[in-house]
C-alpha positions as CSV (number, residue, x, y, z in Angstrom):
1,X,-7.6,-19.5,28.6
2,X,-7.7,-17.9,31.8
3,X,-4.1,-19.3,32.7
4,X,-2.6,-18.4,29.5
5,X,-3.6,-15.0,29.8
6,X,-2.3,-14.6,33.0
7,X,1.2,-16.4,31.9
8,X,1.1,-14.1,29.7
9,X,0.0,-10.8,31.6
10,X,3.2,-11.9,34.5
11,X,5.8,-12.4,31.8
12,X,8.9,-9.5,32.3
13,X,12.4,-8.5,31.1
14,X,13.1,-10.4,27.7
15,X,10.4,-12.8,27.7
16,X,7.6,-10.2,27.7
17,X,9.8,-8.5,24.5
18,X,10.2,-11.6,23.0
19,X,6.7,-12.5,22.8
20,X,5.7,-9.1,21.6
21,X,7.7,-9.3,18.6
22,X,6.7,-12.8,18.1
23,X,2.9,-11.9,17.9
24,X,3.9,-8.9,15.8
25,X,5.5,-11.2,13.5
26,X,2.4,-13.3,13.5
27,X,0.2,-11.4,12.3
28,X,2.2,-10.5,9.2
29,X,0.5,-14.0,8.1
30,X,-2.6,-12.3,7.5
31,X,-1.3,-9.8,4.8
32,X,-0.5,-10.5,1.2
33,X,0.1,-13.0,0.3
34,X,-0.7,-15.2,3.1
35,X,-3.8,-14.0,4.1
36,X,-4.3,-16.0,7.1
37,X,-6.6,-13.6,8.8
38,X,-7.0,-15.8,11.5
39,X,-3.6,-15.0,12.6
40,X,-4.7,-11.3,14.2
41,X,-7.0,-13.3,16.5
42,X,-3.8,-14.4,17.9
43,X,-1.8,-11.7,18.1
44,X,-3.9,-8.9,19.7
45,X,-5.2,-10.9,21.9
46,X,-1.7,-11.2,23.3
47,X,-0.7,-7.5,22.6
48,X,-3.7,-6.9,25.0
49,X,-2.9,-8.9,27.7
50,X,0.8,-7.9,27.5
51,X,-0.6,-3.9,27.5
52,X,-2.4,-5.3,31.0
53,X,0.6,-6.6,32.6
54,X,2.7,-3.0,31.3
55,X,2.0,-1.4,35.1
56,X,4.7,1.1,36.0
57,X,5.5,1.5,39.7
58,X,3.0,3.9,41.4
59,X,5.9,6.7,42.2
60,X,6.9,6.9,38.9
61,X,5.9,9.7,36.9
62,X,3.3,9.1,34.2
63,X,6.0,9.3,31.7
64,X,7.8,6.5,33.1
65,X,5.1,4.9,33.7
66,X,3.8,4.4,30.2
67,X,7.5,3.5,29.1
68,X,6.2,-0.4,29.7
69,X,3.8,0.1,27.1
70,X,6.0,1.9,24.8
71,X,8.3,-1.0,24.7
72,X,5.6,-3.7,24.5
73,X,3.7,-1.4,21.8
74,X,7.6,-1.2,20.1
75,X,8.6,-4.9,19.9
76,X,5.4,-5.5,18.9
77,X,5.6,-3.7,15.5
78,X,9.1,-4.3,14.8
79,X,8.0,-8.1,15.0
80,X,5.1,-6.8,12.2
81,X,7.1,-4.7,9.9
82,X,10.4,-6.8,9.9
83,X,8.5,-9.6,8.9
84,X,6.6,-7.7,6.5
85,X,9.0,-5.7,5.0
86,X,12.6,-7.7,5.0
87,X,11.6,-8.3,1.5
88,X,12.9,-4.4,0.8
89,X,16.3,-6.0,1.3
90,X,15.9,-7.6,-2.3
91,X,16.2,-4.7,-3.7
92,X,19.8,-3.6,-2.6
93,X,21.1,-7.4,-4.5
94,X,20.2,-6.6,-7.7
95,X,23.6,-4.6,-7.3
96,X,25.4,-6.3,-4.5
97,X,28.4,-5.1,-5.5
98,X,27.4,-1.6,-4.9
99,X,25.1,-1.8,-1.7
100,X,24.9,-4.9,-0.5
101,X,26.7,-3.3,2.5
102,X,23.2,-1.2,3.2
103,X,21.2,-4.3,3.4
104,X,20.6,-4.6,7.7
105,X,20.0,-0.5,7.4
106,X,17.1,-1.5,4.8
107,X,15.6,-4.9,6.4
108,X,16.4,-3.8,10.0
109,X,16.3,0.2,10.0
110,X,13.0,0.6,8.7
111,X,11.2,-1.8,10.9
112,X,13.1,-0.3,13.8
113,X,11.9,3.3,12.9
114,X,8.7,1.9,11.7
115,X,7.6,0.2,15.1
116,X,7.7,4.1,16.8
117,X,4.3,4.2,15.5
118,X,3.0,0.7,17.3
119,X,5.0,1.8,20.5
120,X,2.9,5.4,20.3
121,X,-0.7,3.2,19.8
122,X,0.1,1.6,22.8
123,X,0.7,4.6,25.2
124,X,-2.3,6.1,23.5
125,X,-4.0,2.8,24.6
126,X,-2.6,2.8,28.1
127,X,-3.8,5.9,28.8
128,X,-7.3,5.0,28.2
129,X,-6.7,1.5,30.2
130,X,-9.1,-0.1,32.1
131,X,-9.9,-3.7,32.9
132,X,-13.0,-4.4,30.4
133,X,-14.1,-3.8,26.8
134,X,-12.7,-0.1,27.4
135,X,-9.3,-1.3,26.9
136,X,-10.3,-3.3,23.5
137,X,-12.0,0.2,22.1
138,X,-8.6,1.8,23.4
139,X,-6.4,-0.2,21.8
140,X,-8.7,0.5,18.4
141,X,-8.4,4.3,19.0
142,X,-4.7,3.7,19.9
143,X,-3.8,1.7,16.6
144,X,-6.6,3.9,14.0
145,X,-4.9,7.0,15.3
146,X,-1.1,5.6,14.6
147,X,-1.5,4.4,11.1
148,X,-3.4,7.2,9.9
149,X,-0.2,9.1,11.1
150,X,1.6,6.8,9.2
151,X,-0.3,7.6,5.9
152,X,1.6,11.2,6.4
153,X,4.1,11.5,8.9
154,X,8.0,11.7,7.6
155,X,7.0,11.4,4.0
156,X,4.5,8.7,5.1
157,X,4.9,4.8,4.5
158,X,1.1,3.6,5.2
159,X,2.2,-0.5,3.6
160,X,0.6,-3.2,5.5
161,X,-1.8,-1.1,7.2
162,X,-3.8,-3.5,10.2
163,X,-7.4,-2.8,8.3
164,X,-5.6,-5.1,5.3
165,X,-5.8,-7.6,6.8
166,X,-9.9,-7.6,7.2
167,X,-9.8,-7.2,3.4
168,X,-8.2,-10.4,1.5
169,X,-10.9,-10.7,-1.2
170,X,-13.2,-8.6,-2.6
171,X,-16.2,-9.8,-0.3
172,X,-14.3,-8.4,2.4
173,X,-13.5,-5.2,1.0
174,X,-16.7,-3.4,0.7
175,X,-16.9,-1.8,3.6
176,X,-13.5,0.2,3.0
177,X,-16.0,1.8,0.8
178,X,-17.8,3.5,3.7
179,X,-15.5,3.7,6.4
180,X,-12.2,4.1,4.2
181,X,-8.5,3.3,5.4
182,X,-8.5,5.0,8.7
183,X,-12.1,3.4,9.8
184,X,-11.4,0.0,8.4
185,X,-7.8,0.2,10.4
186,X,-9.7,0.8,14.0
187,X,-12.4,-1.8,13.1
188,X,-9.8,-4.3,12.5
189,X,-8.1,-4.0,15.6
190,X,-11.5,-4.2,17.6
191,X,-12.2,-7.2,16.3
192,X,-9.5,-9.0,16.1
193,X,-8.6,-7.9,20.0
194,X,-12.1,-9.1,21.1
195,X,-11.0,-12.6,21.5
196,X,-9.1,-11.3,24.8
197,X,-12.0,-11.0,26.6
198,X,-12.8,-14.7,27.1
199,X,-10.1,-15.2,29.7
200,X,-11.3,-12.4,32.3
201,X,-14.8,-12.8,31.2
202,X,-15.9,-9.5,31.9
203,X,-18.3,-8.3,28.8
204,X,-17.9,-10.9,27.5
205,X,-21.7,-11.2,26.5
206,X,-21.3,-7.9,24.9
207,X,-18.4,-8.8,23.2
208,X,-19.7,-11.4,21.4
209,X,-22.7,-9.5,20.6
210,X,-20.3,-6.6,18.9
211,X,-18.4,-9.2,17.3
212,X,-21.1,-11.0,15.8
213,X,-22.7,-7.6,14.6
214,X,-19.3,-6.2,13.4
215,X,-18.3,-9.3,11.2
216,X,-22.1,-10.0,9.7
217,X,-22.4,-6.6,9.0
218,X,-18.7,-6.8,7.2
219,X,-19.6,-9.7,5.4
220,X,-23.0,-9.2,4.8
221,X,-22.5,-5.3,3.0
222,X,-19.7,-6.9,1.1
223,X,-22.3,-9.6,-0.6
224,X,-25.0,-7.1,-0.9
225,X,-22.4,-4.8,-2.8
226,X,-20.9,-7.8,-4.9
227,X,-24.5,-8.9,-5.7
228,X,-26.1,-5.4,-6.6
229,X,-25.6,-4.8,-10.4
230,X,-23.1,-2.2,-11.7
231,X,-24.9,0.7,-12.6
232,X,-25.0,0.3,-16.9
233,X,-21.8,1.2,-18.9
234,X,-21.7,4.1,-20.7
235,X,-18.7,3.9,-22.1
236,X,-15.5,1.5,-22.3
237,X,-12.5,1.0,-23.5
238,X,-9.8,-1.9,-25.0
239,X,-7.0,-2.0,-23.5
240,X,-3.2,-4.2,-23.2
241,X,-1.3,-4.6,-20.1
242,X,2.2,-5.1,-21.1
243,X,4.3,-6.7,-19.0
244,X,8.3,-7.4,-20.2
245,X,9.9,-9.2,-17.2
246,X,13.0,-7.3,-18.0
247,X,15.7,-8.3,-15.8
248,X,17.1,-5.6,-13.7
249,X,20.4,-6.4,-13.9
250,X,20.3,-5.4,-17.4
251,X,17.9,-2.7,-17.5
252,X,20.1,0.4,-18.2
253,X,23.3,-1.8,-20.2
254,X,23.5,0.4,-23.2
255,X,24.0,-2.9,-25.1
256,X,20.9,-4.4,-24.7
257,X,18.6,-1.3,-24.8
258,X,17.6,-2.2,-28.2
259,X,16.2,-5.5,-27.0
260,X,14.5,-4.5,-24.4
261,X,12.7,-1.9,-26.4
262,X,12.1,-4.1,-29.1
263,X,10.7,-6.8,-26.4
264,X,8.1,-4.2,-25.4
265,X,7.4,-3.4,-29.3
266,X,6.9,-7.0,-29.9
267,X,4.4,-7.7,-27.1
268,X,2.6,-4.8,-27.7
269,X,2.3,-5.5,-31.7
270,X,1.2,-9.1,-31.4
271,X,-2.6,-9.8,-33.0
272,X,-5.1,-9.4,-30.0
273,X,-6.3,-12.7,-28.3
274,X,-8.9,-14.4,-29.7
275,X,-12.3,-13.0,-29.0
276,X,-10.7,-9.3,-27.7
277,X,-10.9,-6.3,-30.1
278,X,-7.9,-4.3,-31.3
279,X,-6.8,-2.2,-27.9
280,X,-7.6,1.3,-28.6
281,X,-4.4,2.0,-25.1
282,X,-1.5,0.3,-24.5
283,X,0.1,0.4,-21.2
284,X,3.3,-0.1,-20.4
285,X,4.6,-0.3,-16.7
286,X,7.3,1.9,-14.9
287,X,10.7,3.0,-16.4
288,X,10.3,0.7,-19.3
289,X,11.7,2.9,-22.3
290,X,15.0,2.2,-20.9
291,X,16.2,5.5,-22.9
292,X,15.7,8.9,-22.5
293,X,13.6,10.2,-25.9
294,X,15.6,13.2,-26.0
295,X,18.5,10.8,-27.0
296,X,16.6,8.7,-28.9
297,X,14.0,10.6,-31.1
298,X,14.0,7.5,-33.8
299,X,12.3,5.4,-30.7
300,X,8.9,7.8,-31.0
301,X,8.8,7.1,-34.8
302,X,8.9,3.8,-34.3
303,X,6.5,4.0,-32.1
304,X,4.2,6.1,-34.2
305,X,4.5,2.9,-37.3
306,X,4.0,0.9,-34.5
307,X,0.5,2.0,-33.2
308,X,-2.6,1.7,-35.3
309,X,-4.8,4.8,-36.3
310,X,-6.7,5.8,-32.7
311,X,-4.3,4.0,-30.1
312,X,-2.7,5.2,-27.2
313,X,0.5,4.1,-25.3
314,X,1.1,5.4,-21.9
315,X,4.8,4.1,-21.0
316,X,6.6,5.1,-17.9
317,X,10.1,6.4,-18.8
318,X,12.7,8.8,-17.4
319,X,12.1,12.4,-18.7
320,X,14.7,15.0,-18.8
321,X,13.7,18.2,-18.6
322,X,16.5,21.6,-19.0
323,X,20.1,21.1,-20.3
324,X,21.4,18.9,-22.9
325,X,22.0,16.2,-20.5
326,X,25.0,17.2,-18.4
327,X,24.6,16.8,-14.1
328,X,24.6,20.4,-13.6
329,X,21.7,21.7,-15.6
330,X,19.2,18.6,-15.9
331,X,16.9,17.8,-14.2
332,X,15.0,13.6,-14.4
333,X,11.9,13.0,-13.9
334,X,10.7,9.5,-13.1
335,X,7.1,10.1,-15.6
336,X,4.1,8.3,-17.8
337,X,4.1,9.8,-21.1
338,X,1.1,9.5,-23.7
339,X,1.9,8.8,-27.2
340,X,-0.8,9.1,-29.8
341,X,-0.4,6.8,-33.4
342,X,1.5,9.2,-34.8
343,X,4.4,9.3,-32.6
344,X,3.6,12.2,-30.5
345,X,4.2,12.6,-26.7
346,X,1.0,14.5,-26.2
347,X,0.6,14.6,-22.5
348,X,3.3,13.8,-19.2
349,X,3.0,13.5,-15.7
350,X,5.8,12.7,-13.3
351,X,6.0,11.3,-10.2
352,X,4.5,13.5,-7.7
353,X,5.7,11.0,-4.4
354,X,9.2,9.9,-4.4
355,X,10.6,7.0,-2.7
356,X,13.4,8.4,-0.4
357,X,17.0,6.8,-0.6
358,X,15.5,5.0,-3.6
359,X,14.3,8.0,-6.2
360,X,16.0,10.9,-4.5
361,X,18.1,11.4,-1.3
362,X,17.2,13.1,1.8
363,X,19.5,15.4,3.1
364,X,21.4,15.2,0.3
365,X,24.7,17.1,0.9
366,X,24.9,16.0,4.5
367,X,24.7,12.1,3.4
368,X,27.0,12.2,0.3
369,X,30.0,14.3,2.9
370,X,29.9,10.6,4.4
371,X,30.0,8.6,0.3
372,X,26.0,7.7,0.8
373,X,24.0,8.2,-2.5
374,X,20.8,6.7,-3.2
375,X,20.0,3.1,-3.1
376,X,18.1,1.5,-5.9
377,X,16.1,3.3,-8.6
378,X,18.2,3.9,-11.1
379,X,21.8,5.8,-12.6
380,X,20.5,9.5,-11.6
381,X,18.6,11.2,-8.7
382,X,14.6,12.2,-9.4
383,X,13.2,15.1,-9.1
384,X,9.2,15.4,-7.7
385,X,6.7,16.5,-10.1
386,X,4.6,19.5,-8.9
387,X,1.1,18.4,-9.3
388,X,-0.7,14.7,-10.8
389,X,-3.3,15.4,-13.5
390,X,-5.9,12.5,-15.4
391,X,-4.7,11.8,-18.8
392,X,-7.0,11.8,-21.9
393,X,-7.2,8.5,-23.8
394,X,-10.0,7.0,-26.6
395,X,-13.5,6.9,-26.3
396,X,-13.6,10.6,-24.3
397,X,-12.3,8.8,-21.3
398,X,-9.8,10.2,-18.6
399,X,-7.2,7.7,-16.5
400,X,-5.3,9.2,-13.6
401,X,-1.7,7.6,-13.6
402,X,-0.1,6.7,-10.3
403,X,4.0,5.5,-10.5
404,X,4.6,2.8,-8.0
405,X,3.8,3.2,-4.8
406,X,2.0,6.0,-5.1
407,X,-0.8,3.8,-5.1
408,X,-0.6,2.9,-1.4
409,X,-1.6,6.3,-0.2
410,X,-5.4,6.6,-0.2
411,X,-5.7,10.2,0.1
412,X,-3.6,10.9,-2.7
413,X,-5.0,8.6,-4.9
414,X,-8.7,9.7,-3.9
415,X,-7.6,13.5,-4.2
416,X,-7.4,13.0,-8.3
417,X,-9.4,10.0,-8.7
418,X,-12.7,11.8,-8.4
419,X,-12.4,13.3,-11.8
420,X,-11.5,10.5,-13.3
421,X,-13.0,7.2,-15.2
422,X,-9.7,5.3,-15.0
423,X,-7.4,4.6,-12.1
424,X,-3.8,3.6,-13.9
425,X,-0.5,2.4,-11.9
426,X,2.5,1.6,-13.4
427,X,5.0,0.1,-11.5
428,X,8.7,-1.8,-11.5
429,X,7.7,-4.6,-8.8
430,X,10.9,-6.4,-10.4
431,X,13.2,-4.7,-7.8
432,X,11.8,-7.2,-5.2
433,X,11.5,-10.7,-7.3
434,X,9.1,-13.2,-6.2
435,X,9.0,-12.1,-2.4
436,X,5.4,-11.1,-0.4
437,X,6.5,-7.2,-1.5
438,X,4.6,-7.3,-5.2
439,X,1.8,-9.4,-3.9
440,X,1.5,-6.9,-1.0
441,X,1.5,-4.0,-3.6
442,X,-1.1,-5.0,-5.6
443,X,-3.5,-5.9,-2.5
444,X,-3.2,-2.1,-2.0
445,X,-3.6,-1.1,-5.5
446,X,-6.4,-3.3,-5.4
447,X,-8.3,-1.6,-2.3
448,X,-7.7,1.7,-4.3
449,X,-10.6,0.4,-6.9
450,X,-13.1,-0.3,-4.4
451,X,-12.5,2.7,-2.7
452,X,-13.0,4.9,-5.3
453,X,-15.6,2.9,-7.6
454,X,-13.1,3.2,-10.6
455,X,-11.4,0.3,-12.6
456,X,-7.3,-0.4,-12.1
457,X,-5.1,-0.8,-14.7
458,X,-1.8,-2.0,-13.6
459,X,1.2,-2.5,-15.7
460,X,4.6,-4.2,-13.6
461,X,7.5,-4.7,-15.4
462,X,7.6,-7.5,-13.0
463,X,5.2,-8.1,-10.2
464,X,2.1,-8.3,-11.2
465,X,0.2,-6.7,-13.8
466,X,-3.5,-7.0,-13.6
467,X,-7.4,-5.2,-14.9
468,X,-9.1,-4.8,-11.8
469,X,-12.9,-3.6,-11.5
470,X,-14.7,-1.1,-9.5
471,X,-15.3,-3.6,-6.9
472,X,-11.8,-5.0,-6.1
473,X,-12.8,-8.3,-8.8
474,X,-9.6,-9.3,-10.7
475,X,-10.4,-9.5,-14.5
476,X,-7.5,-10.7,-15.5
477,X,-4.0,-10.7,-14.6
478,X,-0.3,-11.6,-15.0
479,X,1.7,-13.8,-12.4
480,X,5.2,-12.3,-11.1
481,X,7.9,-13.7,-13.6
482,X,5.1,-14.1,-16.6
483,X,6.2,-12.4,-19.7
484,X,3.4,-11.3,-22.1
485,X,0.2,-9.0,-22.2
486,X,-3.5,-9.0,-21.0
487,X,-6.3,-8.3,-23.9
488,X,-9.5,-6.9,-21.6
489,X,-12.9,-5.1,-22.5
490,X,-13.0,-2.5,-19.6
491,X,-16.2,-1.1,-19.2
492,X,-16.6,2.6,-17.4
493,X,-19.3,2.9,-15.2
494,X,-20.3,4.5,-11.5
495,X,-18.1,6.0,-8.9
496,X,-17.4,5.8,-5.3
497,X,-20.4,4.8,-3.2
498,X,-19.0,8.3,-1.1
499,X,-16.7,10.9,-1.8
500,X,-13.2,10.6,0.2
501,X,-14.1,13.7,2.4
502,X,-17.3,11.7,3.7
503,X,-15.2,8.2,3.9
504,X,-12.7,10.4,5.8
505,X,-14.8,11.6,8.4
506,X,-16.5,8.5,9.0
507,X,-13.5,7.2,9.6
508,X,-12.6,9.8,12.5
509,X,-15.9,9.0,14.3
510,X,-15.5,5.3,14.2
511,X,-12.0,6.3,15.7
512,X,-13.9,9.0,17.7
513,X,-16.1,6.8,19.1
514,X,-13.9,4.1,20.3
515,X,-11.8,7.1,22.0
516,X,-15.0,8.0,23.6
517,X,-16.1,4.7,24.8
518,X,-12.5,4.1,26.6
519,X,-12.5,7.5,28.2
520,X,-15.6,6.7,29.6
521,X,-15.1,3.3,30.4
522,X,-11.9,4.4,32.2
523,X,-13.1,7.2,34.2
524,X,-16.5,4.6,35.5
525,X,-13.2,2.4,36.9
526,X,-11.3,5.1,38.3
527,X,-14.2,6.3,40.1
528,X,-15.8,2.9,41.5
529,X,-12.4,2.3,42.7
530,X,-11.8,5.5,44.4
């Protein structure tokens, strides 16, 4: 091990960048829907002992001097997110005609810009640097601090954060429950780097000990949480998952509006599954009315003779709000409406976080001077909703909605999840086809339960449409390209083990902490060798 290390510690030029962004890319196997954990034992192991080789010449200024690190830190991540996100290039084929000329921006920019934020955890980690454990706790501080940046930062784009890839089942995830996103994402990288200390042997002993303690206490809260009894149900609620499998290429031809719709009726109609009870809310995922009800008021009465006395649909659908439809005074709104039984939108919330290039464009004037609209979402630009509030639905209950990847940001989704019973996210996973991309949005989704204590409902037009429960447990669930509906008893019961402003802060003093030990450790090596 020794020799490897130090192979790999002496490599230089294009070999040293080429093995970055090869262990980047490895450890994409441990996300969704791989899940090969084991693969992050690898690859920081490797990003360590590159970081240890990343020396700058002595009468260089520090600036240069960390521009090794930079680099390693940089190939290292656009290794991770191009092989984590080239899947985003799906998208842009659905209508090749139009952008398949985008597609290396999509599958190459991203990860290029997206790697920034590895190259900063490394400098971070440099300047902590020393030649023991210190450099594994700085390389934890170095990586929690970047991705919890990256939960905000230009819009923020937290997917495949590190910490998802300590959580693959529910066992596992627990102990977001405590620590939360930021936490988990420090822990992760601490572990998983520890393995780097077996080739210079230096604290090694306490290594293992921390390792040991970290993954047994991981493992160990995880069973005690699983195993613990829900706290009694004092209320639940039927519900349907719909999920049409529309085909995108079709989804806004005029001519086959009236099939989709009536696909969605259908499904939603049929007799509930044997042994399930008449669901009192329908769900339907993200722009499935593929009209807008201002142009189609007969679709609401239909819906209305559709639904039996008591139910609720909750559809996403494009809402226009101003003006009779014309460009200039209209403005869309990519929503979730509630309809009671008798055909009455009673309650709307749009879409608070909009996916640039996709749902709106950035700098719009300056982009469409050069013929660049947006990308993929749909035949009109979005405009961002001003605030997310829970919806009312049967039995007194309240459900939070959250359109597509809303989900993925944990702050937002705590922010309105603490009022209510029901965590709902509707999305349009179709977009991407049977790639890692829906697998890796539903892991998310799926980490949002556990964090909050609250059961998912999860609608996909395709993707994959699931009931999950307050502790990450799948109930039931719909495989990407199944057509049909899920039938579930939801019971509502208990709430997040800690609020989200407790779960962030223990989250900044596990990051804390590791900042500390590295300071420390650094300065004991600067002084014993001065």
């Amino acid at each position: 091990m020794q020799r490897f290390a130090g192979r790999i510690i002496l490599l230089w030029g294009w070999r040293r960048a080429l093995v970055a962004f090869a262990a980047g890319a490895l450890a994409v196997l441990a996300q969704a829907p791989y899940d090969f954990f084991a693969a992050c034992f690898v690859s920081f192991p490797v990003l360590v002992w590159l970081l240890d080789g990343s020396t700058g010449e002595g009468s260089d200024g520090w600036l240069r001097r960390l521009r090794p690190a930079f680099a390693i830190g940089w190939w290292f991540g656009f290794g991770y997110f191009l092989a984590g996100l080239w899947w985003i290039g799906q998208a842009l084929l659905v209508e090749a005609d139009s952008f398949a000329w985008a597609l290396p921006f999509a599958v190459v920019g991203i990860p290029f810009a997206l790697a920034f934020f590895y190259g900063f955890a490394a400098v971070v980690a440099r300047l902590f640097w020393s030649s023991d454990i210190g450099r594994i706790a700085a390389l934890a501080f170095g990586f929690g601090l970047a991705e919890w940046l990256r939960d905000f930062l230009f819009t923020g784009f937290p997917w495949n954060a590190v910490g998802y890839a300590a959580m693959p089942v529910p066992l596992l995830m627990q102990s977001v429950s405590v620590t939360g996103m930021i936490g988990m994402n420090a822990l992760a990288v601490f572990v998983f780097s520890l393995p780097a200390l077996v080739a210079a042997r230096r604290h090694l002993m306490l290594g293992l000990v921390l390792f040991v303690t970290l993954v047994a206490a991981h493992v160990g809260f995880g069973y005690f949480r699983l195993a613990v009894p829900a706290e009694p149900a004092t209320r639940s609620i039927d519900v349907r998952i719909v999920q049409p499998a529309v085909d995108l290429s079709e989804k806004w031809n005029a001519s086959v509006r009236d099939r989709i719709f009536a696909t969605l009726m259908g499904i939603s109609a049929k007799a509930p599954d044997q042994g399930h009870a008449r669901p009192q809310l329908i769900l339907w995922p993200e722009t499935s009315v593929p009209f807008l009800f201002t142009e189609r008021p007969d679709a609401l009465t239909a819906l209305g003779d559709m639904l039996s006395d008591g139910q609720m649909l909750i559809a996403g659908v494009v809402r226009e709000e101003g003006g009779s439809g014309s460009a200039g005074s209209s403005r869309y709104y990519n929503s979730v409406v509630a309809i009671n039984d008798k055909g009455e939108i009673v309650d709307a919330v749009d879409k608070v976080h909009l996916v640039p290039f996709g749902e709106y464009l950035p700098f719009e004037g300056l982009f469409e001077r050069f013929g660049i609209g947006q990308l993929v979402a749909g035949p009109m630009n979005f405009a961002a909703g001003n605030e997310r509030h829970s919806i009312a639905v049967p039995n007194g209950l309240r459900a939070v909605p959250f359109i597509c990847y809303e989900v993925i940001f944990p702050d937002l989704v705590a922010a309105d999840a603490a009022s209510s019973e029901l965590i709902v996210n509707v999305t349009n996973d179709a977009w991407f086809g049977d790639t890692p991309g829906p697998y890796q949005h539903f892991r998310q989704a799926q980490v949002r339960a556990v964090e909050n204590g609250l059961p998912l409902l999860r609608a996909a037009n395709n993707g994959i449409s699931a009931i999950v429960d307050s502790r990450g447990r799948i109930v039931d669930a719909l495989a990407v390209d199944a057509r049909g509906a899920i039938d579930a008893h939801v019971p509502v019961s208990g709430r997040a083990l800690l609020p989200a402003g407790q779960r962030r802060i223990n989250g900044l003093l596990i990051m804390l902490l590791f900042a500390l030990a590295a300071f420390t450790l650094n300065v004991r090596q600067r002084l014993r060798v001065n």
